[in-house]
N, C-alpha and C positions, 0 to 999 in steps of 0.2 A: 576075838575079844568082844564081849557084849560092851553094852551103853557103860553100866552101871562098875565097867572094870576099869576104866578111862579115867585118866585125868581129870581135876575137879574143874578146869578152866577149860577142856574138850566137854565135856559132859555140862556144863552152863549153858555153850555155843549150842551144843546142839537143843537145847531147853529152848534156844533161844527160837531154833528155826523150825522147831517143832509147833512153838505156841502162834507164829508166825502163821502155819499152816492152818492152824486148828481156828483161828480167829475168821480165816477166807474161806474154810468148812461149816461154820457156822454164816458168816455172809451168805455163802451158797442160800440155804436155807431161808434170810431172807432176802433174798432175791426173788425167788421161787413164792413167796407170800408178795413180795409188792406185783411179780406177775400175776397174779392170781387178782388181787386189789383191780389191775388196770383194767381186767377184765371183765369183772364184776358193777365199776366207774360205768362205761362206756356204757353196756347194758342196763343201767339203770339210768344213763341220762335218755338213753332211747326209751325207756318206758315212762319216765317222767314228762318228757317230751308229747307222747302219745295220751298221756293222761291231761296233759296242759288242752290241747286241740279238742280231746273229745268234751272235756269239762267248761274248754271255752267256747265251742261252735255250738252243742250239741248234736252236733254229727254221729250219728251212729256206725258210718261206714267205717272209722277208725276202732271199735270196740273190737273188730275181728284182731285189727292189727295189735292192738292194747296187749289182750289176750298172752297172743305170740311172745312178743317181746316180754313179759310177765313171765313165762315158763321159760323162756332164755335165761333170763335175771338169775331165778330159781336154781339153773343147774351151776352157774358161777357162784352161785351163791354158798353152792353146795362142795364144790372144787375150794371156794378157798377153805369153808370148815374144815375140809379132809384136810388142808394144808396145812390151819391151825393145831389139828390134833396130831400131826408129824413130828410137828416143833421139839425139838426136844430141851426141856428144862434148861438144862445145864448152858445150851444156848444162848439162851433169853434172861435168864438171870441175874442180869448185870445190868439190864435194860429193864430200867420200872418204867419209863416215861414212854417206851414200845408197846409194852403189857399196857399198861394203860389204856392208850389207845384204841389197840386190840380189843380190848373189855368193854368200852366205851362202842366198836363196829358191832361187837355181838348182842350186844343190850337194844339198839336200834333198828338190826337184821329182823332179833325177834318181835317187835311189833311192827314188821311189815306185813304180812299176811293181812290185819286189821286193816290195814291202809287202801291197800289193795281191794276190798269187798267193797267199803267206802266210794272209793272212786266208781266201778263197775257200777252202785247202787245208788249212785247219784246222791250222796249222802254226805261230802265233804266241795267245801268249796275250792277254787283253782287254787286260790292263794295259798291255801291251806296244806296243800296236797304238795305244792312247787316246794314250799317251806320245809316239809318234812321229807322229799326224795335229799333237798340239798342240805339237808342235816347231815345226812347218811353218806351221801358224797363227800361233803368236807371232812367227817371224820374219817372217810377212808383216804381220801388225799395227806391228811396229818400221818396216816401210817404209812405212807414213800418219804413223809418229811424226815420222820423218826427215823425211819430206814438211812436216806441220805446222811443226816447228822451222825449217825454212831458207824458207818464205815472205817473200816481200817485201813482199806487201799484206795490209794487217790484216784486211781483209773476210773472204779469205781464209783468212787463216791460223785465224781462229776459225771459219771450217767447218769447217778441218781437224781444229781440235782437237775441237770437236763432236765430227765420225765418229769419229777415236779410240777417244776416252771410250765412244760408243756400241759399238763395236763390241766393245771390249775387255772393256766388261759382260755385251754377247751371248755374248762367248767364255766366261765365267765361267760365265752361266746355261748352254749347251752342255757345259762340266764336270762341271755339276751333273747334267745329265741323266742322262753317264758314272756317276757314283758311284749316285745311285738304280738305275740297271741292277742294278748290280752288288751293293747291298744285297738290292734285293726279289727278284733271281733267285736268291740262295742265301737267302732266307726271313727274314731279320733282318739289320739293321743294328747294327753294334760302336759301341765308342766313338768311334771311329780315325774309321768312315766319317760320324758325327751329326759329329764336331764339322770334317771334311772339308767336308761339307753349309752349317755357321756358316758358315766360312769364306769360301767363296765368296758367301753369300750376304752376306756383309759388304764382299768387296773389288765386287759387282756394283753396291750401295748408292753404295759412292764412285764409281764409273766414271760411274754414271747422272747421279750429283748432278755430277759435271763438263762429262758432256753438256750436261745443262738448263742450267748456267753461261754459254753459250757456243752454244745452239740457239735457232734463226730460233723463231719464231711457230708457224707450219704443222707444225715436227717435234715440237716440245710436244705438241700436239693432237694426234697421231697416236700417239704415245707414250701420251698417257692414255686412247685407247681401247685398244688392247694391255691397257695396267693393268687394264683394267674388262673383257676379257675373262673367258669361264668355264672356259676349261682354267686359267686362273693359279688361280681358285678353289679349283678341282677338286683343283692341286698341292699346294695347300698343306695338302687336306685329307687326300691322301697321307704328307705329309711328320707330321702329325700321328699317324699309323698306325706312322709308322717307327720315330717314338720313341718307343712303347710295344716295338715288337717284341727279343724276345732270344731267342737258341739255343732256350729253354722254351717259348717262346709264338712260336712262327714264322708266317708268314704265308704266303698262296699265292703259288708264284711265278710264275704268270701277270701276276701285275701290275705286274712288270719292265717287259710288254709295253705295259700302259697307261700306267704311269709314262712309257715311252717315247714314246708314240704324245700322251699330253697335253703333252712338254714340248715335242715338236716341231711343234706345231700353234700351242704359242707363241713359240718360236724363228722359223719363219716369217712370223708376224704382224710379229716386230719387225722383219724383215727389210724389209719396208714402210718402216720407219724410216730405215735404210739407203741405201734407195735414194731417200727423197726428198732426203738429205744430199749423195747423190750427184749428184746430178740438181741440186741450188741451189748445189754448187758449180762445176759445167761451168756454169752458166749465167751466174753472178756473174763468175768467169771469163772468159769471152767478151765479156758488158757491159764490166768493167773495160781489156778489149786496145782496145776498138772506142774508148771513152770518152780513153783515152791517146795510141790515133793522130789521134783527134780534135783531141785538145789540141795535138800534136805538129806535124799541117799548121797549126793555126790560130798554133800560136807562128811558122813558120817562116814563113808568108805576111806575119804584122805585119813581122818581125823584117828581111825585105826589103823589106818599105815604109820602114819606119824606117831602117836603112841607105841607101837610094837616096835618101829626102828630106832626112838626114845629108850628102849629098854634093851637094847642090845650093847655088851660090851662093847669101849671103844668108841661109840656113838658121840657125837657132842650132845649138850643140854640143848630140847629145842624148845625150852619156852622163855629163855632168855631174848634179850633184844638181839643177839647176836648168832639167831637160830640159821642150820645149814639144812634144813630139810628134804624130804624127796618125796615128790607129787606125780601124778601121771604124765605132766611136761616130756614131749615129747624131744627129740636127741638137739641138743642147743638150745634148749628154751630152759629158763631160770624157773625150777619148781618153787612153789609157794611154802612156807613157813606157817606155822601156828599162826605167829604176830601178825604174819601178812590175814589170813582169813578173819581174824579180828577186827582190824583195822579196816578193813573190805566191807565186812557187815555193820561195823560203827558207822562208817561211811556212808552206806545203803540206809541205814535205818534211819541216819540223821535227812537224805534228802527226802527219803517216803514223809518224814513230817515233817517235813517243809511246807514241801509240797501240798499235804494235807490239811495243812492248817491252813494256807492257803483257800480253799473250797470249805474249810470250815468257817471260816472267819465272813464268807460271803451266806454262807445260809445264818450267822448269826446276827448279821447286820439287819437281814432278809427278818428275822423275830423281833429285835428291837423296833424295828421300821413298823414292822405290824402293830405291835404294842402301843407307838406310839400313836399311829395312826385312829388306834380305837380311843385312845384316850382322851382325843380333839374331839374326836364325834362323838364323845359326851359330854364333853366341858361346851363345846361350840354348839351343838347341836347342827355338825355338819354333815352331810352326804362325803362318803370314801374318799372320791374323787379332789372334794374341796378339800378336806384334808391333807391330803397329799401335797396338794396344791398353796396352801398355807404354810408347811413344811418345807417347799423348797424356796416358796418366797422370804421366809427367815432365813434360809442359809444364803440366799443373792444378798440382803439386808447387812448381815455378820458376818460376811467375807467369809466364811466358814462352811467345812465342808457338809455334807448334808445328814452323815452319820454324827457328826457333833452335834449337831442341833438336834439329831434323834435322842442322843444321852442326855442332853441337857434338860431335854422337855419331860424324860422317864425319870433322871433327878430331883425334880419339883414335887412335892410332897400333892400326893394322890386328892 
């Protein structure tokens, strides 16, 4: 008996576990584009990086390395296009705020090349140059965000947000590198660039702690060896020199180049981190498609049993509440019923969005919070960090919790 000869209420169900399927086949897909993204991230904060130190030493011993990493850039670059032009339509469809973003990665990719001549030709300033790799980073970080928020499976969707949170702390600590350059190579550190330095080191704190929220076992563990590395040591005992240093008391500026050279060796490390997130969600992924179409033939093979023994004389009714069914149950086990697989998948579906909402409702908070955040540092004229920091002194102030007073402050007329 094909699909379409079945019962209107078999022939739904199975609609049901079909679209189910087709939703985690289109995930696949982007999953496969945020891997491609992470890759792409990570190689351009290594040539951003590289650009920072040649732009702020004028060392030319790093132009070789520039180079390199520039053609690195380039073949990720080139891997996620190919991934973009995979995509297929029907996928994506449904996802303007996806596309978007997307559009938004592609419009910036192509004036890199420009950027890139610029720097080699000593032609763009550091500031100038940091600004525009971390344009193009953030926008591709917004497309994991994208990615995370429109998940249909919660397993899922909390790798995503994992990588996020992970990476978006990566980017921060990568920031950070930027601004040490550019302190120790002109010999001291101002006020502007120590509390640049807080900053970041305060929004990498929250990024982290959203990771852990929301990371497997195995990426904890690799995380806390990073932590217990000795370049992190070694930073911080840099970062201690910094803030002694002023215009008076200046420091050598070679150690631009160490600053440099330690934070990259722990930027790297974490990079590990990265890719086993990458790595456990193409894998959960694929479990999850295999695990669906599973479910999918095995509804549809009962779902023609039951229909065909429904139509045999003699039969009782089995889509009644008091259906007598017969399933593959093996000798003593009570076969399953239409009503019962109904009831089964109402069941299942109602805790998948539970569940989901769950991890939704935390990457929504995660947008509000940001919203709010930008909208003090232009009413206040404060740096990130104070912000934040304003934000949660009103919610200890109004007994209240701290996403209220994020609504409250987005309530007040712009």
């Amino acid at each position: 008996m094909s699909d379409h000869q079945m019962p209107p209420a078999l022939r739904f169900m199975l609609a049901a576990r079909r679209c189910e399927l087709q939703q985690l086949e289109g995930l696949a897909l982007t999953c496969e584009l945020v891997e491609r993204a992470s890759e792409l991230v990570h190689d351009l904060q290594r040539e951003r990086g590289f650009s920072n130190v040649l732009l702020g030493t004028g060392n030319d011993r790093y132009r070789t390395a520039l180079e390199q990493h520039s053609t690195t850039a380039r073949h990720s670059e080139a891997r996620l296009r190919a991934c973009l032009e995979a995509l297929d339509a029907r996928v994506t469809q449904e996802r303007p705020r996806l596309l978007n973003r997307i559009a938004c990665v592609l419009h910036l990719l192509d004036g890199l090349s420009g950027l890139r001549r610029a720097i080699v030709e000593r032609r763009v300033q550091m500031q100038q140059a940091t600004g525009t790799f971390s344009h193009l980073i953030g926008s591709l970080l917004a497309v994991i965000f994208e990615a995370a928020d429109t998940a249909s499976d919660p397993g899922l969707s909390r790798a995503l947000v994992a990588l996020f949170n992970f990476m978006q702390g990566k980017e921060l600590a990568g920031q950070a590198r930027a601004v040490g350059v550019v302190g120790f190579a002109q010999g001291y550190f101002d006020q502007d660039l120590l509390a640049r330095l807080d900053e970041l080191d305060g929004g990498q704190l929250r990024c982290f702690a959203g990771f852990l929220d929301h990371a497997d076992a195995r990426a904890v563990a690799i995380w806390d060896e990073v932590q217990g590395c000795a370049s992190r040591q070694q930073i911080e005992q840099l970062r201690t020199m910094a803030r002694r240093t002023s215009p008076t008391t200046p420091v050598e500026g070679v150690l631009a180049e160490l600053w440099f050279e330690l934070n990259t060796r722990r930027l790297d490390a974490m990079q590990a981190v990265a890719q086993h997130l990458v790595a456990a969600l193409r894998t959960r992924c694929a479990a999850s498609i295999r695990d669906a179409q599973a479910d999918l033939d095995s509804h549809r093979k009962l779902s023609r049993r039951l229909a065909e023994l429904d139509r045999e004389p003699g039969q009782p009714l089995l889509f009644g509440l008091a259906a007598n069914p017969v399933s593959d149950a093996g000798p003593g086990e009570a076969p399953a019923g239409i009503l019962d697989l109904l009831q089964a998948q109402t069941r299942r579906l109602h805790e998948v969005e539970a569940e989901l909402q769950e991890t939704r409702q935390a990457l929504a908070e995660r947008k509000l919070l940001e919203r709010a955040k930008q909208r003090l540092m232009e009413q206040l004229a404060l740096p990130e960090a104070e912000a934040h920091q304003h934000l949660q002194r009103l919610a200890m102030r109004s007994g209240v919790a701290l996403a209220e007073v994020v609504r409250r402050i987005l309530a007040q007329p712009g």
